[in-house]
C-alpha positions as CSV (number, residue, x, y, z in Angstrom):
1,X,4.3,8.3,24.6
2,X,3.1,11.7,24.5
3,X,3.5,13.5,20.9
4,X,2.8,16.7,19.8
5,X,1.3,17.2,16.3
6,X,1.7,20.6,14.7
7,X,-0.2,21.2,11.2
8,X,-2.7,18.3,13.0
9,X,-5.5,20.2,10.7
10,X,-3.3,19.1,7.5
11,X,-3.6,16.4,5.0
12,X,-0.3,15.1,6.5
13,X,-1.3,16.0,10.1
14,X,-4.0,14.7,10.1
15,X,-2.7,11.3,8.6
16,X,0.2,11.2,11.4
17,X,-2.8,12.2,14.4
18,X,-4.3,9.1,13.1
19,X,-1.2,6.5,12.7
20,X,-0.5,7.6,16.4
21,X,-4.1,8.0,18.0
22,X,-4.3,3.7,18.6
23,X,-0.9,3.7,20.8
24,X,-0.1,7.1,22.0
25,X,-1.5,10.2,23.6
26,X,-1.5,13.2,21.0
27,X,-1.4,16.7,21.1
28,X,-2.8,18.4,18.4
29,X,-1.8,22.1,17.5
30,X,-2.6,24.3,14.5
31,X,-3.5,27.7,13.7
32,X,-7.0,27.0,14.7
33,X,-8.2,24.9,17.4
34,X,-7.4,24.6,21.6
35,X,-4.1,25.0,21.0
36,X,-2.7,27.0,18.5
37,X,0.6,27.9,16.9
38,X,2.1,29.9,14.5
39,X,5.7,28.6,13.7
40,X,6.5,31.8,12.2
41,X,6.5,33.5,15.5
42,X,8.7,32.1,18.2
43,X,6.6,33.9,21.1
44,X,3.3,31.4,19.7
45,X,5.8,29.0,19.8
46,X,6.5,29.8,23.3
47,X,2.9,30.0,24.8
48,X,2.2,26.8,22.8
49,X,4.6,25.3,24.9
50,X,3.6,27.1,27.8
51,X,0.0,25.0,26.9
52,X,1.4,21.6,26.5
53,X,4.3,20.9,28.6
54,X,6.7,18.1,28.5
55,X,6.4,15.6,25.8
56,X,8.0,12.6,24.5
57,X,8.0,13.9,20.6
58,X,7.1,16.9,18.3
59,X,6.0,16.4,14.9
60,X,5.7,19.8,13.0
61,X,3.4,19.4,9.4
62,X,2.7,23.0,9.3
63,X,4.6,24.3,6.5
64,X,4.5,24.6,3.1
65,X,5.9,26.8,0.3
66,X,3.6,26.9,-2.7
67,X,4.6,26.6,-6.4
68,X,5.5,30.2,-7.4
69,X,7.3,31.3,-10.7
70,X,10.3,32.7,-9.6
71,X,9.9,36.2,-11.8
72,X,6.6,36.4,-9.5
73,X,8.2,35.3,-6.3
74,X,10.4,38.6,-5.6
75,X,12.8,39.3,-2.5
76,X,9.4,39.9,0.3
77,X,7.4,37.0,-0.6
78,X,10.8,35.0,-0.9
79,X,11.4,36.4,2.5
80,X,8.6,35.2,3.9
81,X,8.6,31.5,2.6
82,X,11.8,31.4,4.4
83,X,10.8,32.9,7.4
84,X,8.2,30.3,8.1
85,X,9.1,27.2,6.2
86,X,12.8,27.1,6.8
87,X,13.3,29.3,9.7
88,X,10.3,28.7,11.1
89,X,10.9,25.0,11.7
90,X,15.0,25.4,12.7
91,X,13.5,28.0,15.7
92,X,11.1,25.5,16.9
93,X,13.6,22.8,16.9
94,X,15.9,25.1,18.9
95,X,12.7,26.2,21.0
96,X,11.5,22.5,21.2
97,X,14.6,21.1,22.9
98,X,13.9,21.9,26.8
99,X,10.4,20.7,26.3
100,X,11.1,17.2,25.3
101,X,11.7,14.4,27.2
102,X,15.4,12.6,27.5
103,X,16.1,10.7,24.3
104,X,12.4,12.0,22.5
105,X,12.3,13.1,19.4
106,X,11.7,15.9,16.8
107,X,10.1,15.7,13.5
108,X,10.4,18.8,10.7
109,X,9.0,18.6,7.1
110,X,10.6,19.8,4.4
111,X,9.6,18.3,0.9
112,X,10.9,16.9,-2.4
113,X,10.1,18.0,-6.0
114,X,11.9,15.3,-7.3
115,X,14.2,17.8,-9.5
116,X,13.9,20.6,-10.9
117,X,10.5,22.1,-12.1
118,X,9.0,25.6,-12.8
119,X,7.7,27.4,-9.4
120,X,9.8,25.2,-7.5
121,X,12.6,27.6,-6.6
122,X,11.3,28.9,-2.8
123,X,10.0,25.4,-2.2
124,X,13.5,23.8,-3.1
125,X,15.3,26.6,-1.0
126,X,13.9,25.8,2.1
127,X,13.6,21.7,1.7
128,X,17.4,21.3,1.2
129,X,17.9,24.2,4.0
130,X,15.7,22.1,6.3
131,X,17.5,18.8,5.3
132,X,20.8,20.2,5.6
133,X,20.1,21.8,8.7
134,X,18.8,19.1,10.5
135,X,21.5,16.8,9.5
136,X,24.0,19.3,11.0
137,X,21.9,19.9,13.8
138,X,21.9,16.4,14.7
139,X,25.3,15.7,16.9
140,X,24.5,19.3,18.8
141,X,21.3,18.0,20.4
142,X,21.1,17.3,24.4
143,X,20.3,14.5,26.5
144,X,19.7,12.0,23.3
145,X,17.1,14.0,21.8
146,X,17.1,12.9,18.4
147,X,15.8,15.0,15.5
148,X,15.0,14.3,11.3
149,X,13.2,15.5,8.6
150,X,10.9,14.3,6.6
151,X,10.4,14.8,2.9
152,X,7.4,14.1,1.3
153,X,6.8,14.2,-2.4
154,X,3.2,15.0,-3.8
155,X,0.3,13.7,-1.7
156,X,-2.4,12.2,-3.4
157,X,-4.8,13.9,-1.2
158,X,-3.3,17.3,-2.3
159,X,-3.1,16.5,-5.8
160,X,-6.5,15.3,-5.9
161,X,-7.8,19.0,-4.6
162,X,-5.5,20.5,-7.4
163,X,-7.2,18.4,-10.3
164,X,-4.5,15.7,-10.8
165,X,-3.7,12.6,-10.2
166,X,-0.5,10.4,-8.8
167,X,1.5,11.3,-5.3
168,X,1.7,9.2,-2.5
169,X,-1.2,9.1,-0.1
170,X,-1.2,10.7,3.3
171,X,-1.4,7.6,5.3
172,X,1.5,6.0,4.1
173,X,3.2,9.6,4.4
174,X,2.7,9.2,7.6
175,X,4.0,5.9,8.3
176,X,8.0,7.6,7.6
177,X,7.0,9.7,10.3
178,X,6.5,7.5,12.6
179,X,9.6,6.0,11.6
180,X,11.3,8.7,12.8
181,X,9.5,8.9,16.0
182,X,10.0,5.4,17.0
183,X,13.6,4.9,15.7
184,X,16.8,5.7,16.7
185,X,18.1,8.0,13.9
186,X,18.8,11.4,14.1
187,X,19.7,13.8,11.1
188,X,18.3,11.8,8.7
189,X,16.1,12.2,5.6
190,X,13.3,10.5,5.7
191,X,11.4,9.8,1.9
192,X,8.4,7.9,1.5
């Protein structure tokens, strides 16, 4: 299977380039590197693409929306969380479909805070968008592609960078992504 890996420079990335490496040819894409991407603008999308050709699956691990007090988010920086996180990823999904293979698969990130906490507003904004969309998505896609989310809590490795302690580490993060991949699911939430 061929699979390409956006946000393959990430802690999460990373971890899925590595569960898949032993089985399955991957293509790795970030902002830096042979093949870069920038989810945020469809026309990187497109000559990403234009790079890679056909694949079986397409895992995207590239975005994030950081902790930010709402009464220091305002409308532009709100904006822009949205634009790359949340309508970043729906675009490439839409962008994604003629470049996948019959009955392959897509794989967005959203996220989980596990309720509510200070900062989380933009970050819970564009998990349950991403959730909700794919879900909905689902019974629109063509020729059996199949498409999920997945939504990680904290990452170990993360946390660890930041100081603290806990979270789930990227390896067995990856694990619900390959879940996805291999499965037969689409719309679903997956939660390690």
């Amino acid at each position: 299977m061929r699979v390409l890996v956006i946000g393959a420079s990430g802690t999460i990335g990373g971890a899925v380039v590595r569960a898949l490496q032993p089985e399955h040819e991957v293509v790795r894409a970030s902002r830096t590197g042979e093949v870069r991407v920038d989810i945020g603008d469809p026309e990187s999308v497109d000559r990403m693409f234009a790079m890679t050709g056909a694949v079986d699956a397409v895992v995207c691990a590239a975005a994030h929306a950081p902790m930010t007090p709402l009464a220091e988010l305002g409308a532009v920086r709100l904006t822009e969380l949205v634009r790359h996180k949340l309508l970043g990823q729906a675009g490439l999904l839409a962008q994604a479909l003629p470049h996948v293979q019959d009955g392959g698969s897509i794989t967005l990130t959203a996220g989980d805070f596990a309720g509510s906490v200070p900062g989380s507003a933009a970050g819970v904004l564009t998990n349950e968008g991403l959730q909700g969309f794919v879900r909905a998505a689902a019974p629109d896609l063509p020729r059996g592609v199949r498409a999920n989310v997945v939504s990680p809590g904290w990452v170990s490795e993360t946390l660890a960078e930041a100081g603290g302690v806990g979270g789930t580490p990227a390896d067995e993060v990856a694990r619900a992504y390959l879940e996805s991949i291999h499965g037969t699911e689409s719309g679903r939430n997956f939660k390690p």
